[in-house]
C-alpha positions as CSV (number, residue, x, y, z in Angstrom):
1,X,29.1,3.1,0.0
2,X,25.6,4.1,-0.5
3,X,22.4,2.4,0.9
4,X,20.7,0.6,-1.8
5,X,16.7,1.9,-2.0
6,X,14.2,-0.3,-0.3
7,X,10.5,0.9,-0.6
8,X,7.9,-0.2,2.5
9,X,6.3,-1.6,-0.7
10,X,9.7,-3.5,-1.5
11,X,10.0,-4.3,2.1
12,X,6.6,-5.6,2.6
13,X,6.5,-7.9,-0.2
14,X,9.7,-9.8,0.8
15,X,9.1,-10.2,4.1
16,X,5.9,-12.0,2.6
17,X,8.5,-14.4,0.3
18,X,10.3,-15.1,3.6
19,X,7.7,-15.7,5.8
20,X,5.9,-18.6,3.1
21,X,9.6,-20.7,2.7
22,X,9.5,-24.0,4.0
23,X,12.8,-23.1,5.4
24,X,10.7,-19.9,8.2
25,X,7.9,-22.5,8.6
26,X,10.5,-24.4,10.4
27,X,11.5,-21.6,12.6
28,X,7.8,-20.4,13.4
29,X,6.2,-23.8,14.2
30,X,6.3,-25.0,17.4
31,X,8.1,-21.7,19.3
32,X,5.6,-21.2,21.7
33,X,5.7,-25.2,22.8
34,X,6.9,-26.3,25.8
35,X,8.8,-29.4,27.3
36,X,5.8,-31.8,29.2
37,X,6.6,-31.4,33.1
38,X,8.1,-34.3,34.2
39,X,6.1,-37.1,35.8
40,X,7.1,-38.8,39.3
41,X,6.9,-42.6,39.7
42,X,3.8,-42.4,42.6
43,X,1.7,-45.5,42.4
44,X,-1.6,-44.7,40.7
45,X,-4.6,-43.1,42.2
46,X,-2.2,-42.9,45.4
47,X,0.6,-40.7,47.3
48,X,3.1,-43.4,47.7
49,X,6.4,-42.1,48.7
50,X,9.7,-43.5,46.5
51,X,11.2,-46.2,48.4
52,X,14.5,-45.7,50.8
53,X,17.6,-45.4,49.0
54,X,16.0,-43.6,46.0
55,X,15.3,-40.1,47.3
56,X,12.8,-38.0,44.7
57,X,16.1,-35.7,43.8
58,X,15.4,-33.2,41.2
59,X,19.0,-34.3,39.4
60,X,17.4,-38.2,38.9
61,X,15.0,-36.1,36.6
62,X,17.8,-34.5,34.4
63,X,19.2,-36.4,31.2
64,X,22.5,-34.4,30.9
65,X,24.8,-33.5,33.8
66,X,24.2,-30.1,35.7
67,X,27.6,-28.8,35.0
68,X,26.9,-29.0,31.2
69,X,23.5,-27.3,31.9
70,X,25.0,-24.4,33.6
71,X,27.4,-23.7,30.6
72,X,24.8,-23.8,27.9
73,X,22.8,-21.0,30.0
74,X,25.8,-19.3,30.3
75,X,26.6,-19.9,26.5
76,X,23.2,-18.5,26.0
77,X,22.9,-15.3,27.6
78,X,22.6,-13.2,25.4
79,X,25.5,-10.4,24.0
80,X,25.6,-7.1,26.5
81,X,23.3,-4.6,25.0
82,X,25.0,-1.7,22.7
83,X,24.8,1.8,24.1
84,X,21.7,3.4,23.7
85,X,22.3,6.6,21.2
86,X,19.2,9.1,21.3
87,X,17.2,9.2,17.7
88,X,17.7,12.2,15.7
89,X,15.1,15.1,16.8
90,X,12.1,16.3,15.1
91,X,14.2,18.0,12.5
92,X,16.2,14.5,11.9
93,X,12.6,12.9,11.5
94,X,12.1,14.9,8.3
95,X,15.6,14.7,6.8
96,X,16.2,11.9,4.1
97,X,17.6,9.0,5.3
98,X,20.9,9.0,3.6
99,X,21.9,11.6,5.8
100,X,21.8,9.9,8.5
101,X,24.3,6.5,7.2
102,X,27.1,7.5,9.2
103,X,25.3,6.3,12.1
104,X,25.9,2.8,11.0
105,X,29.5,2.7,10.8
106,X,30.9,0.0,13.4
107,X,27.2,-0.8,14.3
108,X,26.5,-4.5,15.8
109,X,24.0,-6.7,14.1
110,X,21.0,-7.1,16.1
111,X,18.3,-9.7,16.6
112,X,14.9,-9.1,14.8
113,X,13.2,-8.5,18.5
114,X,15.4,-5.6,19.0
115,X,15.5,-4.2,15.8
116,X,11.7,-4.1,16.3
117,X,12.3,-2.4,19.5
118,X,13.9,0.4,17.4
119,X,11.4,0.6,15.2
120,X,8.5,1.2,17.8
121,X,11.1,3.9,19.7
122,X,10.6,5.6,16.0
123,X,7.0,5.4,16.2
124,X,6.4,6.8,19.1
125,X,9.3,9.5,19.5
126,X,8.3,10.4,15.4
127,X,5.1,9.4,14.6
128,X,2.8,6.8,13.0
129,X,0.8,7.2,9.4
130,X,-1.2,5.1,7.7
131,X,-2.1,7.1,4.6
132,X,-0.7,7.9,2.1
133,X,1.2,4.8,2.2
134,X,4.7,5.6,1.7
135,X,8.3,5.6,3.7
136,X,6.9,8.8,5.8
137,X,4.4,11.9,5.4
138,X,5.3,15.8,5.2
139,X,5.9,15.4,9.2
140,X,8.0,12.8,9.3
141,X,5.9,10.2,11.0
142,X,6.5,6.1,9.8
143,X,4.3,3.5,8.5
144,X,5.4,0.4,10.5
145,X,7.1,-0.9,7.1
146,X,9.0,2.6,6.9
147,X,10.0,2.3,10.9
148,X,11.6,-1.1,10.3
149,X,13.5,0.9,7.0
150,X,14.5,3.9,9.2
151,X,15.6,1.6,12.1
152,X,17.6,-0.2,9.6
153,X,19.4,3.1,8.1
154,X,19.7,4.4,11.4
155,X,22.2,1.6,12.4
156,X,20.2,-0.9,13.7
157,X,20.2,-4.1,12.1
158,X,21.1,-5.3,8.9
159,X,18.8,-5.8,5.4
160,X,18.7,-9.1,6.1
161,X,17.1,-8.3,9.8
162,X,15.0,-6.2,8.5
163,X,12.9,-8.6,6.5
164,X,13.1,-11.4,9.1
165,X,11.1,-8.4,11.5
166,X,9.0,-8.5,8.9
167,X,8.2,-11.7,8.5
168,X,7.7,-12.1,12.3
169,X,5.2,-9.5,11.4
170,X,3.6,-11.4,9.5
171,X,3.6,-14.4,11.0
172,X,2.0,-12.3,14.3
173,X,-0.7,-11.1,11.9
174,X,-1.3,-14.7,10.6
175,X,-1.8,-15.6,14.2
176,X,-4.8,-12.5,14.6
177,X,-6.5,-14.1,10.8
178,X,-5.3,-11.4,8.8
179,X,-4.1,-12.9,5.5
180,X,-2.4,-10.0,3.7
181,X,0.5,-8.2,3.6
182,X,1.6,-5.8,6.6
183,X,0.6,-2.4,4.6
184,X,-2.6,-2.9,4.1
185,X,-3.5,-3.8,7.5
186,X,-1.4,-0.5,8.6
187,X,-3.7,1.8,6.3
188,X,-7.1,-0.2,6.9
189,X,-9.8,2.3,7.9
190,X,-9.9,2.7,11.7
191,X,-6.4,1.4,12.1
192,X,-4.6,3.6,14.9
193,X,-1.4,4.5,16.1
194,X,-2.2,2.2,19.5
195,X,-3.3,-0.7,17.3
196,X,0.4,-0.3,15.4
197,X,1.9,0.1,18.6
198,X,0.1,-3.5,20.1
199,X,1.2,-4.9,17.2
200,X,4.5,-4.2,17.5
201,X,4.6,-5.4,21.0
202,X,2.8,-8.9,20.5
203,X,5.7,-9.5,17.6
204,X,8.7,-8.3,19.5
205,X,7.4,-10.8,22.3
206,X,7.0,-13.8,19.6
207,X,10.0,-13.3,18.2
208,X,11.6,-13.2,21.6
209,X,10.4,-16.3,22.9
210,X,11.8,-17.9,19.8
211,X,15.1,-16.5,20.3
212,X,15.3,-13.8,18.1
């Protein structure tokens, strides 16, 4: 079955859409908060120890019972990590796409961090552009909209991962004060492959902390 066309242009525009919903606003706000540490009854402005019979116990601070704690960390771990399959070489860089869809068959969805992952891997191994604005150039070097397309038709990650990378993205950029959309800043003048990179790194640890 073939892989419907997406365009960085395409790709850039609904990560945009995504990013604005009331429904991502939800997701992005509040993911770097953190629960308030925990206060011990001392008397104020002195060291008073608890009295006898109520020893300062780190369970008396706990509102659910350790056993359940331990099986929602377990329940959270994250899945084992897929084997790692090497990127096409220089040659693979250059050929279209659709060549390479057979690399997606029986391929495990992925979070957005990971799928970001793959898409830095393709900017470093293959290259970064930033003009003329388009999937690749005559070398086969990415924008870091056509990365996030390439890691997509490479196996990694679905369509629907592929815009929510994008919109952590753009929620990272919001966070530097850049107001447009993720192409532009890629072919500003002075942008470089390091800046790219650094972005890239700063999003895959956002959407990490969040969970994704």
């Amino acid at each position: 079955m073939p892989t419907p066309t997406l365009t960085p242009d395409q790709l850039d525009a609904q990560a945009a859409r995504l990013h604005d919903t009331e429904a991502w606003q939800q997701i992005v706000s509040g993911w770097d908060l953190t629960t308030p540490e925990p206060v011990l009854p001392f008397s104020t402005g002195t060291a008073e120890q608890l009295p006898v019979g109520h020893p300062a116990d780190w369970r008396d601070l706990l509102s659910v019972p350790v056993d359940q704690l331990v099986a929602d960390s377990v329940r959270a771990l994250p899945a084992t990590a897929p084997r790692e399959r090497p990127l096409p070489g220089r040659l693979g860089a250059i050929l279209p796409d659709r060549l390479h869809s057979w690399r997606r068959i029986g391929q495990p969805e992925v979070r957005p961090s990971t799928h970001l992952a793959y898409a830095r891997r393709i900017l470093t191994e293959w290259g970064w552009q930033n003009t003329p604005y388009r999937l690749r150039n005559a070398r086969g070097a990415r924008c870091i909209c056509g990365a996030l397309i390439t890691a997509h038709r490479l196996g990694y990650g679905s369509r629907d991962t592929v815009d929510r990378a994008g919109a952590w993205l753009v929620a990272e950029l919001r966070s530097q004060g850049w107001s447009g959309l993720i192409g532009p800043w890629n072919r500003h003048p002075g942008r470089t492959a390091a800046d790219a990179l650094a972005l890239i790194d700063a999003t895959i640890g956002r959407a990490a902390r969040a969970g994704q």
